[in-house]
C-alpha positions in Angstrom: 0.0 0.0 0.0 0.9 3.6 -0.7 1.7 5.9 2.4 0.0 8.8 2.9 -3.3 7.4 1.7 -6.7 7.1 2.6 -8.3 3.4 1.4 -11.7 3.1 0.7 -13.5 -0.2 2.4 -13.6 -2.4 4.9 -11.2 -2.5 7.3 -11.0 -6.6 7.9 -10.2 -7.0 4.0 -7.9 -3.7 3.5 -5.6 -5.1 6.3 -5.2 -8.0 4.5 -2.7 -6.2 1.6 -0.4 -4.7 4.6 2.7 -6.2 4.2 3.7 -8.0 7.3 5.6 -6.1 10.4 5.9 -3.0 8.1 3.5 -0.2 10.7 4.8 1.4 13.6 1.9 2.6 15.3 -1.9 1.6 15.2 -4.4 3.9 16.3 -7.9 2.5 16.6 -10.8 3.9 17.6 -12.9 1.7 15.9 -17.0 0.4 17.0 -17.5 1.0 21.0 -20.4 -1.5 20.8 -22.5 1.2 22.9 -24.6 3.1 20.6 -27.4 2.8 18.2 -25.6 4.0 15.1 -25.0 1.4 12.4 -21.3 1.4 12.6 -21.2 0.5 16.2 -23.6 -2.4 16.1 -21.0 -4.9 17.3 -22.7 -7.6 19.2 -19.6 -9.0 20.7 -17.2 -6.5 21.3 -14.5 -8.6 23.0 -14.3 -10.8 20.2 -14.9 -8.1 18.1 -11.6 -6.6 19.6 -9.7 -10.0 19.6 -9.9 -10.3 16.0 -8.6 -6.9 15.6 -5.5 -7.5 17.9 -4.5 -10.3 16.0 -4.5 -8.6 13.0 -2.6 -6.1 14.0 -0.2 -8.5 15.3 0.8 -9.2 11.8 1.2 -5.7 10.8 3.2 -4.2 13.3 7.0 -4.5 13.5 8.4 -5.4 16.4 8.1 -3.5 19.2 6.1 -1.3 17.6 2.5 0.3 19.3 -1.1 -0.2 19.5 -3.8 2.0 21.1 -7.1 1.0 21.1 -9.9 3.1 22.2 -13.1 1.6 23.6 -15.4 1.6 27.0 -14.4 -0.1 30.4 -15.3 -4.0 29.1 -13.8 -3.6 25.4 -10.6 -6.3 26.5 -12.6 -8.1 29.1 -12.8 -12.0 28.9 -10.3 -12.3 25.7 -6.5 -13.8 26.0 -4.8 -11.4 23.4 -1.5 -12.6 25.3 -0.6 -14.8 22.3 -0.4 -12.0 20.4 0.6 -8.5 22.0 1.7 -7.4 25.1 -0.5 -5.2 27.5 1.9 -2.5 28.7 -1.0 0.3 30.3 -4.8 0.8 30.5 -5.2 4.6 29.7 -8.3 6.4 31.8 -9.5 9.5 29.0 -11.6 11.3 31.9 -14.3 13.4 30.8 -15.8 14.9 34.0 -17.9 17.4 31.8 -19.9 14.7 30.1 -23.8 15.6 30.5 -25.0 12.1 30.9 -26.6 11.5 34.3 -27.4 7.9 35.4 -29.9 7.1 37.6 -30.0 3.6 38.3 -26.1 3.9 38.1 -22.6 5.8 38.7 -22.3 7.6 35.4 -19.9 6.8 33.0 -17.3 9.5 33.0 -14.3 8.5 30.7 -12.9 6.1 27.6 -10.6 3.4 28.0 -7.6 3.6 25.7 -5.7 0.4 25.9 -1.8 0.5 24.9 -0.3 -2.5 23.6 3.1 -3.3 22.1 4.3 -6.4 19.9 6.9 -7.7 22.9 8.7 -4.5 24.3 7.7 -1.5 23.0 10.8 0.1 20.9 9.5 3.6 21.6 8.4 5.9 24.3 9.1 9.8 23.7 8.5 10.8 27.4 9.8 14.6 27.0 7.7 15.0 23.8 4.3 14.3 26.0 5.6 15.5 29.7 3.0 17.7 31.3 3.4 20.5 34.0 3.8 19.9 37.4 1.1 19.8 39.5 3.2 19.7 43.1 4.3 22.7 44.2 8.4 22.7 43.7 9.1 23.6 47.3 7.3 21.0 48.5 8.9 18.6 45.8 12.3 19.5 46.2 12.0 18.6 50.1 10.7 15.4 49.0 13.6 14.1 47.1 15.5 14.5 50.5 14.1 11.5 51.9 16.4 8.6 52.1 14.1 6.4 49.5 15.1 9.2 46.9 18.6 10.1 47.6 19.8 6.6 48.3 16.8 3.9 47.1 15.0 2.5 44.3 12.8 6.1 43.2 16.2 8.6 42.9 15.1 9.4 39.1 11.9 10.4 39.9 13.4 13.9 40.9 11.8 17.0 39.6 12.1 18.1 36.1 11.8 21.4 34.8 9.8 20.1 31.4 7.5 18.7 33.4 6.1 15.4 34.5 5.0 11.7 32.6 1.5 12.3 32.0 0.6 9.2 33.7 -2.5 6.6 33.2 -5.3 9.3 33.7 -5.9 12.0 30.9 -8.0 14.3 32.6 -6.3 17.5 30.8 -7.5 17.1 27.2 -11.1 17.8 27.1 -13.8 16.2 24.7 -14.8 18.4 21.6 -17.5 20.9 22.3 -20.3 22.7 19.5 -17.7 25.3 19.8 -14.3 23.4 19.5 -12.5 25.3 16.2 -11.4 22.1 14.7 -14.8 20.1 15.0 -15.6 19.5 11.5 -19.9 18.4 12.2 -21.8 18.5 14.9 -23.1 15.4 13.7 -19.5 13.6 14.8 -19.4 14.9 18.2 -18.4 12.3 21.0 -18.8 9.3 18.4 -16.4 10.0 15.3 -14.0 13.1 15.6 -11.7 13.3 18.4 -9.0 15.9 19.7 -6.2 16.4 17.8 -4.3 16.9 21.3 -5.6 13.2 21.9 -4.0 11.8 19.2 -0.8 13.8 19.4 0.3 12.7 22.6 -0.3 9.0 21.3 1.5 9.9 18.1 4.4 11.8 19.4 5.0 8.9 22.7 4.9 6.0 20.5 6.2 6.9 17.1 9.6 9.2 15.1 9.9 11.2 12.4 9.6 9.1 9.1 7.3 6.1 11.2 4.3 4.6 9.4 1.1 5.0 11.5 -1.9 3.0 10.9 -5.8 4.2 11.5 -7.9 1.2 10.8 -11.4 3.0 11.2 -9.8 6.7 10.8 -13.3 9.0 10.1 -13.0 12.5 9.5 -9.4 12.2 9.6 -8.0 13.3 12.9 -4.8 10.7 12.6 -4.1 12.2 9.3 -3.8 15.6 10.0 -1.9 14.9 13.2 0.9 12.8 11.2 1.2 15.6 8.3 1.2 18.2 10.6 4.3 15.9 13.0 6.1 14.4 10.1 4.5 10.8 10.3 3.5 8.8 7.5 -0.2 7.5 7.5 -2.3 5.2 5.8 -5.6 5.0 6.6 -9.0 2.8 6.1 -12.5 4.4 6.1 -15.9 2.2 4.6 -17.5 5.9 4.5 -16.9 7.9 2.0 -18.3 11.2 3.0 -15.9 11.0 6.0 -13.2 10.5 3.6 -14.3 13.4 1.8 -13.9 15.4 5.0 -10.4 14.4 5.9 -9.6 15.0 2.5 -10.4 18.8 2.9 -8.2 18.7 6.3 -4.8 17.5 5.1 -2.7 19.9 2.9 -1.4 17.3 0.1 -4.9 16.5 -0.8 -3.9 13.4 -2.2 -6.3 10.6 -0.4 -6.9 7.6 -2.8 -10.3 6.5 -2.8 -9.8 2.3 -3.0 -13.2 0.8 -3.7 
């Protein structure tokens, strides 16, 4: 397959004429199995998931990254063992959501599982570090007790750039009706995420020149994330108006349509 390429179709066939360990990254947010839209009728969504993962097994080179998006259950009851290694289980809290259960807690984020094919090759920690949220005084006294200075946490000192992110993304909101880059209010919390969602997956688990995969990639958020970072990108969408609309996002303008 061409890089830097949008292909038309369904993702199960499409992945098929991937060469083998030839993608660097994988970024799918794919069906949740939660709503009534047609695309996210999945009746089994672990197996659903399964399948996926051992696809993507094939693809990826060693060492190399997969996040996949879903709700709390989309890995439950599965062995993907076999295939990839689970390295983290990424909370995306969304506080703000209006939902309200009554007959339960509310659901208030996305789970965004990260995987790797053995031990991940790479993991840009000063490309994604956040600011500090301890205050420094209080920090610096901290790395004067003796299980900093002499024992197993003395590089977990303070740094300047700031800190590793950690497990819970509670600092990138969800698209709003009055985010800039939301291309349809129509895609709001199903189809389009945040570009500063995708970047920090991007720039954590992939370099300059790396081949990033979006097996179900919409309106084209990966895309225009890898153009704008210097990744290449090839991507599968069974939609073509959503193609249409990532076309109209990414400056080369030169999506193939793959029916």
């Amino acid at each position: 397959m061409e890089l830097n390429k949008i292909y038309h179709g369904n993702t199960f066939e499409l992945i098929k004429k991937v060469k083998d360990e030839s993608i660097d990254l994988i970024i799918c947010d794919g069906p949740y199995g939660v709503t009534e839209n047609d695309w996210d009728k999945i009746s089994d969504i672990q197996t659903f998931n399964l399948n996926l993962i051992k696809l993507f097994s094939r693809v990826l080179k060693p060492g190399g990254a997969l996040y996949l998006f879903g709700k709390d259950n989309c890995i439950d009851f599965v062995d993907y063992r076999p295939f990839l290694t689970l390295n983290r289980k990424i909370i995306w809290y969304q506080p703000s959501r209006l939902a309200q259960g009554r007959l339960n807690f509310t659901n208030n984020y996305d789970l965004i599982v990260y995987f790797s094919k053995g031990k991940a090759k790479t993991y840009n920690l000063d490309a994604i570090r956040v600011p500090q949220l301890v205050e420094l005084d209080h920090r610096k006294r901290c790395e004067n007790v003796p299980s900093v200075i002499n024992g197993m946490y003395g590089k977990t000192k303070f740094n300047e750039d700031g800190k590793n992110p950690g497990d819970v993304w509670g600092d990138i909101k969800q698209l709003t009706y009055k985010s800039k880059e939301l291309i349809s209010r129509k895609l709001l919390n199903t189809i389009q995420k945040p570009e500063k969602l995708i970047e920090r997956i991007v720039k954590a688990s992939s370099n300059l020149g790396d081949v990033v995969l979006d097996p179900f990639c919409g309106v084209g958020t990966t895309f225009a994330v890898c153009e704008k970072l210097k990744r290449n990108f090839i991507g599968f969408e069974i939609n073509q108006e959503y193609i249409e609309m990532a076309n109209g996002r990414v400056g080369n303008n030169n999506i193939q349509l793959n029916n």
